[in-house]
N, C-alpha and C positions, 0 to 999 in steps of 0.2 A: 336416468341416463340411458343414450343405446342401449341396447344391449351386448352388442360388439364391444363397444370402450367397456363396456365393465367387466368382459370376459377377459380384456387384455392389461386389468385392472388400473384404468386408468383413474375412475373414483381414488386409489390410495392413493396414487399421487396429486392429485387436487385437495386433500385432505391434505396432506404434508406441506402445500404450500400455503392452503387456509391456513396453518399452522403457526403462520410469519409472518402473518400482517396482524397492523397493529390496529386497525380501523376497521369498526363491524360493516360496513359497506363492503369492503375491500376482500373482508374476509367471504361476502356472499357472491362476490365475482368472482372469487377462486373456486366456489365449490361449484358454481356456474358454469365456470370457461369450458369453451366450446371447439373443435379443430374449425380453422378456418381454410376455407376450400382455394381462396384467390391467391397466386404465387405473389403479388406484390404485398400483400397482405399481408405473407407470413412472413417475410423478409423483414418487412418492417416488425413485428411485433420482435422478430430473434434480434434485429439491432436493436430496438430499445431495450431489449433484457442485456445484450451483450453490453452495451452503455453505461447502463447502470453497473452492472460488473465492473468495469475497468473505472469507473467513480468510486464506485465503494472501495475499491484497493487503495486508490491515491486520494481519498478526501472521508474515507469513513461513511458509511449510510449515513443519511439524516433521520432523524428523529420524527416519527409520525405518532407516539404515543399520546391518547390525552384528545386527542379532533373526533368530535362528534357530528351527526346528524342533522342538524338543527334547521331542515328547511320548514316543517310543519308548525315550527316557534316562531321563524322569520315571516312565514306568509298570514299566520294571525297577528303577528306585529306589523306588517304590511295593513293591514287590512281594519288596522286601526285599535285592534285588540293591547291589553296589557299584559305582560310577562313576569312571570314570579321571578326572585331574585337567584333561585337555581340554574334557571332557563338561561337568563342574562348572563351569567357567571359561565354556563354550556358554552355560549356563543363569542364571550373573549376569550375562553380558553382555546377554542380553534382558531377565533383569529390568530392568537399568539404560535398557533403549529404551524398555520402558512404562513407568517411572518418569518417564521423561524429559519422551515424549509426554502424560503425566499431568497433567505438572506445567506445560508448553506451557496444556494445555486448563484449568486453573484460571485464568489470567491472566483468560479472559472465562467464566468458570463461570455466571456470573448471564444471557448471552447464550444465548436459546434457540436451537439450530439442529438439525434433521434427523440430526446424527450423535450426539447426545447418549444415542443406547442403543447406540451401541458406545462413547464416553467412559469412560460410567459402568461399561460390563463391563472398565476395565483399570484391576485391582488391585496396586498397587506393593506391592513387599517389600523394603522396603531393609535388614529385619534380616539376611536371608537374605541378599543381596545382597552386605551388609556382610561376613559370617560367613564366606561363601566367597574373597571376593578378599583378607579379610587372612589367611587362612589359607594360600591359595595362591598363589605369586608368577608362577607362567608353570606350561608345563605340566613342566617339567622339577625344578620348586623350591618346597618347601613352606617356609612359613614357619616362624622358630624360635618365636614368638611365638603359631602353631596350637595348640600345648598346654603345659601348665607342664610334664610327662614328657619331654616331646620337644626343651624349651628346655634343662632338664637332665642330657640323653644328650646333646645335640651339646656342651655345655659338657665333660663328661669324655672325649668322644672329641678336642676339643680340647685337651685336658691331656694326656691319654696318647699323644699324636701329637706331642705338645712334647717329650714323656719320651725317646721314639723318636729325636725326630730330634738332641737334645742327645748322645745315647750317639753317633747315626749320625756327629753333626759330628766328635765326638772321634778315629771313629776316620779318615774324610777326611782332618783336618789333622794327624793325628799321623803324625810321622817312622818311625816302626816299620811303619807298612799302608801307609804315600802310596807306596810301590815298587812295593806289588800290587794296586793300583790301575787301571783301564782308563782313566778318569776319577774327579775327583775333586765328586764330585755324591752326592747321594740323591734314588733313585726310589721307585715302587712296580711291585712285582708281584701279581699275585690281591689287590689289599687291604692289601698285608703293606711294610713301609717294609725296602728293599735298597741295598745296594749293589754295581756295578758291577765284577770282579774279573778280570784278567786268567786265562784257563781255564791255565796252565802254574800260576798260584801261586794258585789254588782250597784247598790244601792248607795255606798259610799263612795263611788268615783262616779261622780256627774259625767254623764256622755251615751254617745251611741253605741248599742251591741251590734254588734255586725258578724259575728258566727261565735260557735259553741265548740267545746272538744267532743270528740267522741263519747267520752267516760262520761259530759256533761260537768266535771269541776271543774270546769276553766271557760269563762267568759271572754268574748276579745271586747274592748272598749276602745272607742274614741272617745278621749275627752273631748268636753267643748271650745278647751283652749286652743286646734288643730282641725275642725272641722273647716272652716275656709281654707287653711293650706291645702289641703285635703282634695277639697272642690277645686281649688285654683290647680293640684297637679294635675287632676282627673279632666280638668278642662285641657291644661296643654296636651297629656298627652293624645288627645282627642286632635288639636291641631298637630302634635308630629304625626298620625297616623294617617293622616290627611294629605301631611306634605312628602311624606313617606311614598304614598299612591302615586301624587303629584312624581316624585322623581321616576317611578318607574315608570308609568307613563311615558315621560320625556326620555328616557334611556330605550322604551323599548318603541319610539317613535323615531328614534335615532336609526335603532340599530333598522326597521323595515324599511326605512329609504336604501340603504346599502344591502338590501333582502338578494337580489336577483345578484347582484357582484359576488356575496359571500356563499351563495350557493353554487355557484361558477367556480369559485375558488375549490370550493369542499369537494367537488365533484373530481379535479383536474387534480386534488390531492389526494383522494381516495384510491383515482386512478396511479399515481404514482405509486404509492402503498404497495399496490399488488406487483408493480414493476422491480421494486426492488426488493419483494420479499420473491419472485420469479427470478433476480439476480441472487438470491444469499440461497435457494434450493440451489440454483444451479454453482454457487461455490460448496457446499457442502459434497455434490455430487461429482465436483470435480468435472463438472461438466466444459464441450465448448459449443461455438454457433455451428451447426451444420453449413454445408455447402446445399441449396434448394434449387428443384427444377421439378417442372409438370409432365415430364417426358416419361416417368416411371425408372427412372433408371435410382436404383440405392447401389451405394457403394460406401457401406461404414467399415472404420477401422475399429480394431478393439474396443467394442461396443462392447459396455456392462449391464444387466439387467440393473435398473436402479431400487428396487425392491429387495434384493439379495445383498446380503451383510457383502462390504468392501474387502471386508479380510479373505470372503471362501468364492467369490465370485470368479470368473473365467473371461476374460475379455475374449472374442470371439470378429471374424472379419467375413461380411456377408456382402456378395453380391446378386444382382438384380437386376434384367431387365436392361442387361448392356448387350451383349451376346445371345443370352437367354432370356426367353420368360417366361420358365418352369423351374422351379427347382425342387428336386425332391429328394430328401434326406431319409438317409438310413441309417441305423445303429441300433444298439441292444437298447433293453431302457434302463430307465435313471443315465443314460446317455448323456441326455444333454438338450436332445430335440424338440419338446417342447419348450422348454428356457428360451431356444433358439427362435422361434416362430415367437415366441411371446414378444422376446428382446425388440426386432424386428417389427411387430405391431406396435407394440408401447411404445417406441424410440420416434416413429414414423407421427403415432399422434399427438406426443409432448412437443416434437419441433410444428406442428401444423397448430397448435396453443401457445405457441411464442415461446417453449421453454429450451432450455440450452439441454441436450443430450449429453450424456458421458460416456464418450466415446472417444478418440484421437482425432486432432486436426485433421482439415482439409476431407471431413466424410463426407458426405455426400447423401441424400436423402431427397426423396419426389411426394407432394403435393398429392393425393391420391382422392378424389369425388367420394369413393366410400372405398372401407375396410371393413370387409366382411370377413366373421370367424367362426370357424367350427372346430373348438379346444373340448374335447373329452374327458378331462380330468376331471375328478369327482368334486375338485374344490367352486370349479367353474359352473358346470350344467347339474343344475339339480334332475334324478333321472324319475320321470313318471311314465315314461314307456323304457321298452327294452334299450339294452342300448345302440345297439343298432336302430332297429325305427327314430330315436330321438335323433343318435348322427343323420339318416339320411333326409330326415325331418328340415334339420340345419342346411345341409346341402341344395335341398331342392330350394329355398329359399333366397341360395346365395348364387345358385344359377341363375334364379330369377334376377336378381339383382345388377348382376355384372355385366361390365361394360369395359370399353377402353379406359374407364379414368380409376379401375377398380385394384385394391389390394386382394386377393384371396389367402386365407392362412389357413389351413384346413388338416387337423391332428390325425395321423391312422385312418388315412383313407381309405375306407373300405370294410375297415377289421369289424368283428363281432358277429360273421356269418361264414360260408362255407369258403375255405381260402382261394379255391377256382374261381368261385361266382364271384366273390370279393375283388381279388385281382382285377379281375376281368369289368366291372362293374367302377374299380378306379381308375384305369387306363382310358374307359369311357366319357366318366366324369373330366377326366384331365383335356380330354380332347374338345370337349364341347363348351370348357370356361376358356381354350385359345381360342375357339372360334367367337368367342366374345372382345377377345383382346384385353383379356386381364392379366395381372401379373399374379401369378401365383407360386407359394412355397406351401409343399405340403411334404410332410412325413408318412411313412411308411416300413412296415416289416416284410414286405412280398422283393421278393426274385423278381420278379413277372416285371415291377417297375420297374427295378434297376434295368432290366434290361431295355425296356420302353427309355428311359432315357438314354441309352447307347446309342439307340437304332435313330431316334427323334431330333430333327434339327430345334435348335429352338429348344431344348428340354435338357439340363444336368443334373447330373450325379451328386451329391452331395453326403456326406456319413460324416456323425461324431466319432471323433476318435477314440480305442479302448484297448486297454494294457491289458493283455490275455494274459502276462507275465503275471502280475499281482490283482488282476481279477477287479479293475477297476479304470473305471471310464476316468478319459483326461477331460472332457467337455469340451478339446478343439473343433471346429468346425472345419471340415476338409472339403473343399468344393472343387469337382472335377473328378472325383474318387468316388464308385460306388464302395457302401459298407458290407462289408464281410459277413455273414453271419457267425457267432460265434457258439452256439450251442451246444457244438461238438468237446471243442475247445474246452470249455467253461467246467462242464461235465467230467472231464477226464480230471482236471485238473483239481476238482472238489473232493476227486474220488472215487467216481462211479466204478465200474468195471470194464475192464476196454472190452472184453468181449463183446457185450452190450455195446458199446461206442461202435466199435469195428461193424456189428449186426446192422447199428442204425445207418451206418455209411453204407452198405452195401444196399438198404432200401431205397436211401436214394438218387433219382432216375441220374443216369449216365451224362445227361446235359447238363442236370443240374451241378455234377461235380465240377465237368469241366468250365463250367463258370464259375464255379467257389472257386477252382486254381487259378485261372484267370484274374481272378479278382485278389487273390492271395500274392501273385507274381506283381500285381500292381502296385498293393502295398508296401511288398519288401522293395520295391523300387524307388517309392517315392520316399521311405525309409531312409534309404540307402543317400538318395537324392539330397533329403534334408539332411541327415549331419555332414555331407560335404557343403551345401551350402552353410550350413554353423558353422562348418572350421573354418569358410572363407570368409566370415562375418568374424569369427573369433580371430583370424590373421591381420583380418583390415582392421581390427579393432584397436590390437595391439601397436600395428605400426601405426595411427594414428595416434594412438597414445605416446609412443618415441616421439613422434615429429610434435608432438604439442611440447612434451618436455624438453627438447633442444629447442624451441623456440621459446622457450619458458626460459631456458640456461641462459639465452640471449640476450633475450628483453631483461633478463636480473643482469648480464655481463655489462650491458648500456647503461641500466639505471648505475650500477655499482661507476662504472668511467667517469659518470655524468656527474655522481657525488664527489668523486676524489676530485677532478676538477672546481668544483663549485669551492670543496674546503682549499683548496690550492691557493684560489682567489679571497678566500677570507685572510688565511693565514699572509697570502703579498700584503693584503691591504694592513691586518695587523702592524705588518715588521714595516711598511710604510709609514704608518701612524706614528709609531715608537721612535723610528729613524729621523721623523722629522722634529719631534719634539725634543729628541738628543742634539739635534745641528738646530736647532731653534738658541736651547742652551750655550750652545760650543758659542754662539754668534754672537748673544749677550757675554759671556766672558770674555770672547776676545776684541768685544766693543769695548768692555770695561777695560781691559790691557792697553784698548790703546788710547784712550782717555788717561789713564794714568802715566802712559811711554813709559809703563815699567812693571816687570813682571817677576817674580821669584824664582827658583831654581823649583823650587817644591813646586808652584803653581803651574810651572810651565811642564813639569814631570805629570803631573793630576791632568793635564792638557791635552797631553798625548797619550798617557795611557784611554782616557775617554774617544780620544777621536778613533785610535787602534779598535775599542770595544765595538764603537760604531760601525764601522767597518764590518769588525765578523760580525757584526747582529743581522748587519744590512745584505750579505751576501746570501742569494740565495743556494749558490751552489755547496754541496757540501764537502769535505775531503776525500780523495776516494779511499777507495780502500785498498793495502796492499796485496797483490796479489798473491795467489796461493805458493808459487815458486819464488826463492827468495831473489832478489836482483844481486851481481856482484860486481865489483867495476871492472872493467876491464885492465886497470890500473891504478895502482894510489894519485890521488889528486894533490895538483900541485897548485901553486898561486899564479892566477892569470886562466885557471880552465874554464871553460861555460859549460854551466850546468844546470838542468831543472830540476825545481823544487816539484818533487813529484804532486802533492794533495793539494797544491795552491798552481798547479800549472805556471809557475812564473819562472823564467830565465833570469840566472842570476851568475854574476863572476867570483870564483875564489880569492877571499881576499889572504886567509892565513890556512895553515893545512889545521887538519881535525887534531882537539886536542886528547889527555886524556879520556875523557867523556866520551869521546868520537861525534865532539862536537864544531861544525866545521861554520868560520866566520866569514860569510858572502855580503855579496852586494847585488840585491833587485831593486835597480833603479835608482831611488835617493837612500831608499832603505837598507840600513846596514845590519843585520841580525846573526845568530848563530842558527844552526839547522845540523839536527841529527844524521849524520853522515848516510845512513840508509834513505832515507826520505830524497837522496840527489841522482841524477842521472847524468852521467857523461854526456857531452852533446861532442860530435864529431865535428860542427861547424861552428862559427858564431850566429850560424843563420836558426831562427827556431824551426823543431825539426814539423813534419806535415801531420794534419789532421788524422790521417790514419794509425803512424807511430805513436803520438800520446794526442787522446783525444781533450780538443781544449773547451774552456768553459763559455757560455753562451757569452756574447758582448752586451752589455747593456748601458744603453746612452745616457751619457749624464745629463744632470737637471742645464746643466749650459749649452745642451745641442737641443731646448725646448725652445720653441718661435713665441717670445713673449705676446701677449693678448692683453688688448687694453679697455676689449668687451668680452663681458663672461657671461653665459645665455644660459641661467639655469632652469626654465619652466619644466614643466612636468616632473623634475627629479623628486625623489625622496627631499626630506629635509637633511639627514645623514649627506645621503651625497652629495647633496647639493653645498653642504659647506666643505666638505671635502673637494670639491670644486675648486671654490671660493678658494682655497688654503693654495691647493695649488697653483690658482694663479698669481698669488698674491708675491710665493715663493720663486715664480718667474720674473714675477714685475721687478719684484727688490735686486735679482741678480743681473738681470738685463739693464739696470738703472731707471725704468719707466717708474714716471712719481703720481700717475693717476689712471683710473682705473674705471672701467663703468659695470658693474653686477645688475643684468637686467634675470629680473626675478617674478614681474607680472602679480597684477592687484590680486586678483581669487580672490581666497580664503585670508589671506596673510600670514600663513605660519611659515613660507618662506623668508618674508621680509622678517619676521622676529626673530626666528633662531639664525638668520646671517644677520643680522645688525647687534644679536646678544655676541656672535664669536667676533666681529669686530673688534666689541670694545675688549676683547680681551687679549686681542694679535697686537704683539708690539711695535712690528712693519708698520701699521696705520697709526699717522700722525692723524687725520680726522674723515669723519664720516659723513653725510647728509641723502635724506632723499631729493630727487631730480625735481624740477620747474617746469614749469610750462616750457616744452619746446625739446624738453631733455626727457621725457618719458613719463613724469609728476612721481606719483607713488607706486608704479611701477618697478624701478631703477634706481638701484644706490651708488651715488657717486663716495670712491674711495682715494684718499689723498695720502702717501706712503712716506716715508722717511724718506 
């Protein structure tokens, strides 16, 4: 690998993604992958990773375990050669992974995305597929079922090995052999079905010896009553081995016509493999797609190093090459600064390899010809000169190198020699990679730079941030700020002796203080700066939070409106339901009354008490309630006052005054009842008094101000509503006197026509039913004929 990328360790991360795929090809293109220099290049490798990403969230990775290699099997099967039955078994097992994967990516086929020309290059074979694995059951076992010749030789080698062992049993259990016998079993030798003979009585069982035991007392024998079974298995299985070839041959002449397809396949899934194990790195890392351009401009947000455990990591926000294209950072160390220049490199070459960085939306990152690095650390440059000669070793190298299209990241510029000549010696180097047109960040502990970047168009400031309070770096990255040195600081606060501290301030030079102040009044400003911006982050924060929860109060005050409505309208249609099946009743009882023209005293009482019920079941409005201040009359009530029944809103006449009880006997309307003398209000006229004095209850039109309908159009409804329809029209038709009806309901499905021709027959108003004819709707349309 460069040497560059592996300073900026980008080897561990191609390790960590080798790490996830499932396919040894796949696995050698990860440890391969390479930055790619062309801007459309890279674009497209970040959408196919980004792809894969947003597929595995909403469909789950597909499954690449289990797909092999198999072109060097395929192109000796091409080429006319024979394959073992391992080989063959290799090659329907990957057919059966791009089948698989195949069949995965049809689920969202009509979903455009970036991988869809490696999709489409994987061509499933399930005949083939099929062909091989019923044929072969492992690699040890072909199936009987591979050819009809082959079903029919194992069948007579199973006959003739019945043959065999029926002679063999005879002579085991017979009394005349069982003496010379070692055991009393049958084996095989070479093929051949034997049995076991003690070596002294070899001589007493007629037949062939065909091996010896180790110890030498145990002879194996074939009688002579089995030596043709014997031959005749040894023959067949001579032709299974035969026809065995025969099939692989034919399987692995199959499988080389389809040689070039299924190596097209493997390849286009091998390549997948690496895409979506480049998607599951980049979910583990919490990664997203950068925003890419060849202009050199970076602009990441809270970029993480991906090497540094998640939990102790510092997100950090770097820019580049927008305004400037110098940056050089300053701070104590274990700072932050090399993390920063590492981040920066590594982040820069995982997006130019197609991998998702972790970092926040909308970053930003440029295409860079080379990234050239000179990292100091002792984990990085093994040192075999000083360490200075090695740095400037590195450096000369990377001046050579640099150009407009170049990253430069270059650690302690300078350091490891005399701090003038050093200084002086950086501020050179820096000057002579812009006249190359590179973009470069580099670190530093010299004064000298900070102030070269003051003075320099084109060149900033940059320092990690560092808590002098508790003596420990934050690892923000501050750009626009030179860093402080803290030495002084540091020292006093460990302990030193301030004498000493005060002695070392006084050494030194007078410019140099007045830049540490400078640069100290800069801090406390931008200090100062950011927590008034956090409190206006922490103000807006809050009020967004009120305004989300008042429109949270809202959107619940609506839903809450929306439901009491919704149960409003269940409970009408309840007490509608109930309502109608009570006056359904009242109609048959007072059918039957007048078919008889004669009613009871008790039945005509049972009459009216139900019709009364009806009434309060059916009113939706409820009584009010009386008010907090008691009412008083103005007057005792005499016979002949109008008065309102206050919780029924109804105007009614005095017909006797209130008795005991203070129960007072009126008249509303036809109805003559008693009413609790409080419940009445004096009315000053006969006129009822106006809406505003007692508010009255909604009017609601009787069933006889409904316009009968002698077509009732129920498509689309529920089946519920739809004979709730039905019901009401029915209840119109009968009061209106209309004696027919037409329920157009449409063919569909038919669960309209059955469940309104089931309530039919069970509505007493309908004398009879029928579906429509030609010309009237056919099965469409139920004509209803009513009492």
């Amino acid at each position: 690998m460069n040497r560059h990328y592996k300073t900026l360790e980008l080897d561990k991360i191609l390790e960590r993604l080798a790490g996830r795929t499932n396919i040894d090809d796949a696995r050698e293109m990860a440890l391969k992958l390479e930055p790619q220099f062309d801007l459309k290049k890279v674009q497209l490798l970040l959408k196919q990773t980004d792809d894969a990403v947003v597929l595995s969230g909403k469909f789950g990775a597909p499954s690449f375990g289990g797909a092999a290699n198999c072109a060097n099997q395929l192109r000796r099967a091409q080429a006319g050669g024979c394959l073992s039955t391992g080989e063959l078994l290799k090659i329907a097992q990957t057919l059966r992974i791009i089948r698989t994967v195949k069949e995965w990516h049809s689920r969202f086929a009509n979903t455009e995305t970036a991988l869809d020309i490696y999709f489409s290059g994987l061509i499933s074979n399930k005949f083939l597929e099929e062909k091989i694995t019923s044929a072969i059951l492992s690699e040890d076992e072909i199936a009987d079922s591979a050819s009809t010749a082959l079903s029919d030789i194992r069948r007579k080698i199973r006959t003739a090995s019945s043959k065999a062992r029926e002679v063999l049993d005879k002579i085991i259990h017979s009394s005349t052999y069982i003496k010379y016998l070692q055991d009393a079993i049958v084996t095989q030798r070479d093929g051949r079905y034997v049995v076991p003979v003690r070596s002294e009585c070899r001589n007493n069982v007629p037949g062939l010896v065909h091996d010896t035991s180790s110890s030498g007392a145990t002879v194996f024998v074939e009688p002579m009553g089995v030596v043709q079974a014997n031959n005749d298995i040894k023959m067949l299985k001579s032709k299974e081995e035969e026809e065995i070839e025969r099939i692989l041959f034919e399987l692995s002449a199959s499988a080389g016509d389809f040689a070039d397809t299924i190596i097209r396949s493997y390849n286009n899934l091998a390549n997948l493999n690496l895409i979506f194990a480049k998607a599951d790195l980049a979910y583990s890392m919490k990664a997203s797609m950068p925003v890419m351009n060849d202009r050199g401009i970076v602009d990441i947000k809270q970029a993480r190093h991906p090497l540094i455990d998640k939990d102790k990591v510092v997100p950090v926000d770097i820019v580049l090459g927008k305004s400037f294209d110098t940056l050089v950072i300053t701070g104590p160390n274990t700072g932050g600064k090399t993390v920063t220049l590492k981040t920066l490199g590594l982040l820069t070459l995982m997006a130019m390899c197609g991998l998702l960085v972790p970092c926040a939306d909308n970053s930003e990152l440029s295409v860079f010809r080379r990234v050239l690095v000179d990292i100091g650390d002792e984990q990085s440059i093994e040192q075999s000169l000083s360490t200075f000669s090695a740095h400037m070793t590195n450096i000369i190298q990377i001046i050579k190198l640099a150009n407009a299209g170049s990253l430069c990241l270059i650690d302690e510029l300078g350091a490891g020699t005399d701090p003038v000549e050093g200084a002086a010696l950086a501020i050179a180097i820096l000057e002579k990679l812009r006249t190359r047109h590179a973009k470069i960040a580099s670190t530093t502990h010299y004064a000298e730079l900070k102030e070269f970047a003051l003075r320099t168009e084109g060149v900033e400031n940059g320092c990690c941030e560092f808590d002098v309070a508790t003596l420990k770096p934050t690892y923000r990255l501050l750009i626009g700020v030179p860093g402080k040195s803290n030495a002084f600081a540091i020292s006093k606060r460990l302990g030193m002796d301030s004498g000493i501290v005060n002695r070392a301030q006084e050494l030194v030079s007078s410019e140099s203080r007045q830049f540490e102040d400078v640069v100290e009044k800069l801090e406390k400003r931008r200090q100062s700066l950011e927590k008034q911006l956090e409190n206006a982050n922490r103000l807006t924060a809050k009020a967004n939070t009120e305004k989300q929860k008042a429109e949270n109060e809202m959107l619940k005050a609506k839903k809450d409106a929306e439901r009491e409505i919704e149960r409003a309208k269940q409970e009408a249609q309840r007490i509608i339901s109930q309502t109608r099946a009570q006056a359904d009743a009242l109609v048959e009882e007072l059918e039957k009354a007048r078919k008889s023209k004669e009613m009871s005293a008790e039945a005509r009482s049972k009459l009216k008490r139900d019709i009364d019920k009806m009434e309060a079941h059916a009113d939706p409005i409820q009584a009010k309630k009386t008010p907090n201040e008691e009412y008083k009359l103005p007057r005792p009530l005499k016979v002949g006052d109008s008065v309102l029944i206050y919780d029924i809103d109804k105007n009614a006449t005095v017909l006797a005054p209130p008795n005991k009880e203070g129960l007072v006997f009126v008249q509303a309307g036809i109805i003559k009842t008693r009413v609790d003398i409080k419940n009445l209000r004096l009315l000053k006229s006969q006129n009822k008094p106006a809406a505003s004095q007692f508010p009255s209850r909604r009017n609601v039109p009787s069933r006889m101000d409904v316009r009968p309908e002698t077509e009732v159009d129920v498509r689309g409804e529920t089946a519920f509503d739809a004979v709730n329809i039905v019901d009401k029209a029915i209840d119109n038709a009968v009061l209106s006197g209309v004696s027919k009806i037409t329920i157009i309901h449409g063919k569909g499905t038919g669960v309209l026509r059955r469940e309104i021709n089931q309530y039919l027959k069970s509505n007493k108003a309908v004398k009879s039913h029928r579906l429509g004819v030609f010309g009237e709707g056919e099965d469409g349309v139920t004509i209803v004929e009513l009492k």
